[in-house]
C-alpha positions as CSV (number, residue, x, y, z in Angstrom):
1,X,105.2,102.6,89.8
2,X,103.1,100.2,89.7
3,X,99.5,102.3,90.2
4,X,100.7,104.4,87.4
5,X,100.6,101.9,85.3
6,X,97.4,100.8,86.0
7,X,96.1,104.2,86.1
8,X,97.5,104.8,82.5
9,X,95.8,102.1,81.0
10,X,92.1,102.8,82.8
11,X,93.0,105.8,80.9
12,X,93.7,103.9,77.5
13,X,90.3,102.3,78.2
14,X,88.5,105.3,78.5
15,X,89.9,106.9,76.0
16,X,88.3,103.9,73.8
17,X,85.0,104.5,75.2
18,X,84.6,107.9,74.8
19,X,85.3,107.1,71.0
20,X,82.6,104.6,71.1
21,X,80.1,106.8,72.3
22,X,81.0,109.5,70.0
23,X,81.4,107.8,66.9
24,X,78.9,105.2,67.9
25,X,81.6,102.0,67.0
26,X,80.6,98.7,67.2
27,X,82.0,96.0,69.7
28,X,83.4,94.5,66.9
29,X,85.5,97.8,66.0
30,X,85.7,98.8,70.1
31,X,88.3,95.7,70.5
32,X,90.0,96.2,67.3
33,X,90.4,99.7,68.3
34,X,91.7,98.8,72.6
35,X,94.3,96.3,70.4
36,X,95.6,98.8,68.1
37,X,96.3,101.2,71.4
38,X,97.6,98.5,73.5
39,X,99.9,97.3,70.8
40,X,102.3,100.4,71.1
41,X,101.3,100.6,75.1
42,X,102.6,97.0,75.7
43,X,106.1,97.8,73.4
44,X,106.8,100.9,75.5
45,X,106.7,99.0,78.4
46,X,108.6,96.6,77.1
47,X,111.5,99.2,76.2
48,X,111.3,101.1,79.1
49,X,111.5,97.7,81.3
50,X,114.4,96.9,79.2
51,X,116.1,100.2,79.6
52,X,115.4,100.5,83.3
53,X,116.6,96.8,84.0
54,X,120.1,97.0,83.9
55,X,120.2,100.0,86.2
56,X,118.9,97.8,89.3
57,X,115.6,99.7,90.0
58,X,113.9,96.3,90.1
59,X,114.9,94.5,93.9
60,X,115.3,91.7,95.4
61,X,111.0,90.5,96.5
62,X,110.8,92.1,100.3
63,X,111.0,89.6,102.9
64,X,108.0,89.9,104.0
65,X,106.9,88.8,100.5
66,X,109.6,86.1,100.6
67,X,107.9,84.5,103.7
68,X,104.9,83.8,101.8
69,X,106.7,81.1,99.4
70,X,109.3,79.7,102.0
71,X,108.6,77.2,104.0
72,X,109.6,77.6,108.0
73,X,112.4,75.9,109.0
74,X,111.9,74.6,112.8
75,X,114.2,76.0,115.2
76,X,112.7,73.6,118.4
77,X,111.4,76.5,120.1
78,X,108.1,75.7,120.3
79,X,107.3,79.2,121.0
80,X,109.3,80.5,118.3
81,X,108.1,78.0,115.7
82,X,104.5,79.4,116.6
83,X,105.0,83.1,116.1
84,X,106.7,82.1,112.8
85,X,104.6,79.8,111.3
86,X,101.5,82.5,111.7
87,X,103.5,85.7,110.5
């Protein structure tokens, strides 16, 4: 889900671009114009977070990811300890 939605707002980018280069926009106009799309962007993912939410798409982080902010606790297996501590 995630690459989409950094695919869709390349796109967004782009799409500002291609204006500049047609209408020949300054820089000062080429931010004011990536803020007025990214406005509406930025409150549809909002809603859609918010709708999506309560349903329970979004889990629990992976353990794998979990591992990376817990500490190891020490089981006195030296061996053990050692595979753990560089997973």
């Amino acid at each position: 889900m995630l690459p989409l939605l950094v695919f869709l707002g390349v796109q967004l980018l782009e799409a500002v671009e291609v204006e500049r280069r047609k209408k020949r926009l300054t820089p000062a106009q080429v931010w004011k114009r990536r803020v007025q799309l990214a406005m509406p962007a930025a409150a549809l993912l909002v809603v859609a977070t918010a709708a999506i939410l309560p349903t329970g798409y979004f889990g629990p982080l992976s353990s794998r990811v979990r591992g990376l902010f817990l500490k190891h606790t020490r089981t006195g297996n030296p061996l053990v300890d050692s595979v753990a501590e560089h997973q």
